[in-house]
C-alpha positions as CSV (number, residue, x, y, z in Angstrom):
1,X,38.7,-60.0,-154.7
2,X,35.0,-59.9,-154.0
3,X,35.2,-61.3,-150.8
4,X,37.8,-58.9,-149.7
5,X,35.7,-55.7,-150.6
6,X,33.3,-56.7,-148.2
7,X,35.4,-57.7,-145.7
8,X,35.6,-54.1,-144.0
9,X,31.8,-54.1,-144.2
10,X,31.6,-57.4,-142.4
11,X,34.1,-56.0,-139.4
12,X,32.1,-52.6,-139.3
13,X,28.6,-54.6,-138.4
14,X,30.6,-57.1,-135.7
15,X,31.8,-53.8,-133.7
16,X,28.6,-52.1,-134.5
17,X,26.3,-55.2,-133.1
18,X,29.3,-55.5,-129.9
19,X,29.1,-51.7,-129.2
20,X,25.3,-52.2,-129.3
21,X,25.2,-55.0,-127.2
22,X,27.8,-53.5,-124.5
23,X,25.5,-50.1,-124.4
24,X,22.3,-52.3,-123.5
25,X,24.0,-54.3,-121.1
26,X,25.7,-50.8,-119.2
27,X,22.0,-49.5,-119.4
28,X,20.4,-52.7,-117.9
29,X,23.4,-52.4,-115.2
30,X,22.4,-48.9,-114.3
31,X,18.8,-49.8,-113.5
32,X,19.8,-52.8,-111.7
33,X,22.0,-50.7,-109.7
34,X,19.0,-48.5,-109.2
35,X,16.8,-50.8,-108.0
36,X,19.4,-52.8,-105.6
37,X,19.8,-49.1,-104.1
38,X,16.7,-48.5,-103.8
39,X,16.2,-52.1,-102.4
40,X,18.4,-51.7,-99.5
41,X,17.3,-48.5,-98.9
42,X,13.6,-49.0,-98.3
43,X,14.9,-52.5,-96.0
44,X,16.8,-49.8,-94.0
45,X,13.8,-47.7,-93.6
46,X,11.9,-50.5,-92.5
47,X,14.6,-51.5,-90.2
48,X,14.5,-48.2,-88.5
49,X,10.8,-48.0,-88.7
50,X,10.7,-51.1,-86.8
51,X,13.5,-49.7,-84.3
52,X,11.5,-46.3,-83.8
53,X,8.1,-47.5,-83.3
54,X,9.0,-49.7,-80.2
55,X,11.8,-47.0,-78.7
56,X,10.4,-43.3,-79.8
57,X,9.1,-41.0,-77.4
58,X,7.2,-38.8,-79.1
59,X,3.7,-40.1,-80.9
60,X,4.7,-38.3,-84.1
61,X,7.9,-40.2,-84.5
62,X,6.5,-43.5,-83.9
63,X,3.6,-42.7,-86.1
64,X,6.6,-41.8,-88.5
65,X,8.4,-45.2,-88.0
66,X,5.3,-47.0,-88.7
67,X,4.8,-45.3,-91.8
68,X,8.2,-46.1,-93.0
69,X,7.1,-49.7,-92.3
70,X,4.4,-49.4,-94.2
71,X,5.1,-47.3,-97.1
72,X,8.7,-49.3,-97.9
73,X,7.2,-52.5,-97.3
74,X,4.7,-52.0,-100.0
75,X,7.8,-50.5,-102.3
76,X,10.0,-53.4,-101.5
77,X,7.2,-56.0,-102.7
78,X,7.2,-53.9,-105.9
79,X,10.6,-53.8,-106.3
80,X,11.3,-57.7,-105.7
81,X,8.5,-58.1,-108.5
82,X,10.4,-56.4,-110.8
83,X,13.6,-58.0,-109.7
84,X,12.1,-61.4,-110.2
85,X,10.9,-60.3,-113.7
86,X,14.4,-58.9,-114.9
87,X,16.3,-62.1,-113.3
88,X,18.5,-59.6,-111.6
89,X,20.3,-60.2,-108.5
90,X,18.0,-60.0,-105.5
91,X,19.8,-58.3,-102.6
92,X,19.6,-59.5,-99.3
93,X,18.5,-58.0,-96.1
94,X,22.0,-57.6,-94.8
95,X,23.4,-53.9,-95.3
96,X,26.6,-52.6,-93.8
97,X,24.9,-49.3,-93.9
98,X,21.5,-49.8,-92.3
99,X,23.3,-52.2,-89.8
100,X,25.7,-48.8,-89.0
101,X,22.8,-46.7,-88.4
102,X,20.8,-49.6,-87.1
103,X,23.7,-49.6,-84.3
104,X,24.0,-46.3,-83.8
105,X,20.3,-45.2,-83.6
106,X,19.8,-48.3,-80.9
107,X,22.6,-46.7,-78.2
108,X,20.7,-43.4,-77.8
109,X,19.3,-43.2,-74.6
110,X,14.8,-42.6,-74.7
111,X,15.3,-38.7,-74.9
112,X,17.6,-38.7,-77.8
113,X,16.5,-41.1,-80.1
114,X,13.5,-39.0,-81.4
115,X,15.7,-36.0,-82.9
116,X,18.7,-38.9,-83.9
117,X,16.2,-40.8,-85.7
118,X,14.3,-38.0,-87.3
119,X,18.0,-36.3,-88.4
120,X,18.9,-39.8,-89.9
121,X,15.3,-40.2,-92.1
122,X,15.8,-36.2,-93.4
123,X,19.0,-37.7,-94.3
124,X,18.3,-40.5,-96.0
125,X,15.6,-39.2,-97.6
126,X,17.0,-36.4,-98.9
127,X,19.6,-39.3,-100.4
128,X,17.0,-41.2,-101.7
129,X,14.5,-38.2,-103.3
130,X,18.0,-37.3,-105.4
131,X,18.1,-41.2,-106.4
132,X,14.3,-41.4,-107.6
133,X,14.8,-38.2,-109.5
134,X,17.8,-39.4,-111.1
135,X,16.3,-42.5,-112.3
136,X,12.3,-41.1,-113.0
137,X,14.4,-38.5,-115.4
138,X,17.2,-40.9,-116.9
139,X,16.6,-44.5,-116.6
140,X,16.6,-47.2,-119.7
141,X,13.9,-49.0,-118.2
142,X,10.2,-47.9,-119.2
143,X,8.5,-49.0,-115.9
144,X,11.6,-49.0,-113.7
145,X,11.4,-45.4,-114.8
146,X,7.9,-45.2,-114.1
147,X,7.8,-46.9,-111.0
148,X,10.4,-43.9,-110.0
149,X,8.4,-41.3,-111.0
150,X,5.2,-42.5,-109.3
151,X,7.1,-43.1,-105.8
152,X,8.6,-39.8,-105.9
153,X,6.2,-37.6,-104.8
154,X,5.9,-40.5,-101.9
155,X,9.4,-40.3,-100.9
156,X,9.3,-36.4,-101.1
157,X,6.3,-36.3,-98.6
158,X,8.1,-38.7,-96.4
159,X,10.9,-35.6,-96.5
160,X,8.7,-33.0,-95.8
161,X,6.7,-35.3,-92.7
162,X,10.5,-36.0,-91.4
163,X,11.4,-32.0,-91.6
164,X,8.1,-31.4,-89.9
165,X,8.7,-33.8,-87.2
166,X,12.6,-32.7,-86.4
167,X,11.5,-29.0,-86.3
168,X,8.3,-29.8,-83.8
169,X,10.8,-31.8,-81.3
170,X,13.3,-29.0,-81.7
171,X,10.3,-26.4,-80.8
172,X,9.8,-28.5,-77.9
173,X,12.9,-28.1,-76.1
């Protein structure tokens, strides 16, 4: 009869330690999903980046591409250390999106690419600050989170640059 008294007991800890175990895997999945987005979105940028600094116009925007070069370059060097670290999946460079905008940013003729490219980066990055925020204020991850809340008020400037930059060629016309 012993043995059956506990029994319940014993059943109680097995779902408690699966529950426990299923909660840390959905919270390792939701930063891994974070830093795969954020991933292909700072490849994008540097795609772009790459695309605006040989066909802009305007010296702002190509000074603007360059800096998304250089700014998600750095983050993406982060971010594959941390991928490494977590043995999560690394992604590649191929990204239906970026290839999409990649596409469509390459058919504007020299006079519209500066305003189409500056449109798409207040865009994205508007897309992107809301991501960073999201994980900086609820992410499982103590330096995922970190890393989130340290490149925010980089990704927020790169906002403000992109605004200031589509309202100057706007002023121009």
């Amino acid at each position: 009869m012993k043995n059956y008294a506990k029994l319940p007991f014993a059943i109680f800890l097995a779902f408690f330690a699966t529950v426990t175990v299923a909660i840390a895997q959905s919270n390792n999945l939701k930063d891994e999903t974070f830093v795969k987005k954020a991933q292909l979105g700072g490849n994008k940028e540097v795609r772009l980046g790459q695309l605006a600094s040989e066909k802009a116009v305007a010296r702002e925007v190509k000074e603007y591409g360059e800096m998304m070069i250089k700014d998600h370059q750095e983050a993406n060097a982060e971010l594959t250390r941390m991928v490494q670290q977590r043995n999560y999946q690394p992604v590649n460079d191929a990204d239906k999106d970026a290839d999409k905008a990649f596409d469509k940013l390459s058919r504007y003729s020299a006079d519209d690419f500066d305003e189409a490219y500056m449109k798409a980066m207040v865009k994205d990055h508007e897309k992107v600050v809301a991501l960073f925020e999201k994980e900086a204020e609820n992410g499982n991850d103590p330096e995922i989170r970190q890393w989130a809340k340290e490149k925010l008020p980089v990704l927020q400037q790169h906002l403000s640059d992109a605004k200031n930059v589509l309202s100057a060629l706007k002023s121009k016309k």
